[in-house]
C-alpha positions as CSV (number, residue, x, y, z in Angstrom):
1,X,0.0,0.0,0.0
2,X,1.4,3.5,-1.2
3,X,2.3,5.6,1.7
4,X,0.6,9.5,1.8
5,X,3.1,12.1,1.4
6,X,0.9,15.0,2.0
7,X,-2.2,16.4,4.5
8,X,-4.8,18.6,4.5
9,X,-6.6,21.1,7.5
10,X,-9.3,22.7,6.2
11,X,-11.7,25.2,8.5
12,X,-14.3,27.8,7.7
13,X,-14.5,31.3,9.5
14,X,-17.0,34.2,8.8
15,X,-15.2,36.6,6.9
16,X,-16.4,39.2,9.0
17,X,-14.7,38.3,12.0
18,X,-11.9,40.0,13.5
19,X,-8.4,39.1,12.6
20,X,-7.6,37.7,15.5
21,X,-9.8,35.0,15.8
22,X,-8.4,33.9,12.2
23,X,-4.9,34.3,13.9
24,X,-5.8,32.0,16.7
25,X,-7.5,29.7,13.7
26,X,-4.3,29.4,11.8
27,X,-2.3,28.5,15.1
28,X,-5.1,26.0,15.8
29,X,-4.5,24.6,12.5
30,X,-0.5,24.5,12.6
31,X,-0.5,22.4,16.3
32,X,-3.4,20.2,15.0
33,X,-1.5,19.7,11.9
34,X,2.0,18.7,13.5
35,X,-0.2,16.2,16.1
36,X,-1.7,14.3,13.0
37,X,1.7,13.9,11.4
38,X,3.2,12.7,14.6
39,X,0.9,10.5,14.9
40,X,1.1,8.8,11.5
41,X,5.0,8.4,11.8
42,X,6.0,11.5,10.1
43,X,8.9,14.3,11.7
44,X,6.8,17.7,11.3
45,X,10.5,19.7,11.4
46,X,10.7,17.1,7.5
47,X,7.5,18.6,6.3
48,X,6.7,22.2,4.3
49,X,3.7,23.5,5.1
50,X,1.8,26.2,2.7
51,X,-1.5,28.2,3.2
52,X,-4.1,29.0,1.1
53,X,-7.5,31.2,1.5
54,X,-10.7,31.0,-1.0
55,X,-13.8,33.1,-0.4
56,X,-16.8,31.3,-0.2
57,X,-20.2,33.4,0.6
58,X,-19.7,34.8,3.8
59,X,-16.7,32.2,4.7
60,X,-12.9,32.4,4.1
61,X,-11.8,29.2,4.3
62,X,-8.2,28.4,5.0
63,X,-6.5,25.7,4.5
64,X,-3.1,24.0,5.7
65,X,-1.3,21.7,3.6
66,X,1.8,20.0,4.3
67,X,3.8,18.1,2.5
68,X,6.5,15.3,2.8
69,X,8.6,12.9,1.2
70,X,8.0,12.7,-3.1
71,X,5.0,15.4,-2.6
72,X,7.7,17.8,-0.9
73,X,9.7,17.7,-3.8
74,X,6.8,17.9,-6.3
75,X,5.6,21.4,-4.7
76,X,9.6,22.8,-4.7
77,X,9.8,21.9,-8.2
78,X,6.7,23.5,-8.8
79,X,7.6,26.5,-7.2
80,X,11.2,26.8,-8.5
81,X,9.5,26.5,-12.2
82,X,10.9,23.6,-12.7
């Protein structure tokens, strides 16, 4: 069985809201994210980790990628224009 290389964190908040409760969000997100890829086996210091943000309605929803082993390489070729 292939072994995943990458993980998602996806979470919805009003765009509305003040700032600082999407600060606390994306902190939320980044400790959650490091427990799930301890848990599966993976070293969080190996991983990248990119953000995105998409409007949906009255959400932003943020997501919290990271990404390890051949997927890690994929997104820094990618990147580099490679």
């Amino acid at each position: 069985m292939a072994k995943h290389t990458q993980a998602h964190l996806t979470r919805r908040v009003e765009k509305n809201k003040p700032s600082a409760l999407k600060d606390m969000t994306r902190r939320q997100m980044e400790y959650y994210m490091g427990a799930k890829l301890l848990e599966i086996g993976v070293d969080p210091k190996l991983a990248i980790y990119r953000w995105s943000s998409e409007i949906q309605g009255n959400n932003e929803v943020i997501t919290y990628s990271a990404y390890w082993g051949n997927s890690k390489d994929t997104v820094l070729q990618q990147e580099q224009g490679l």
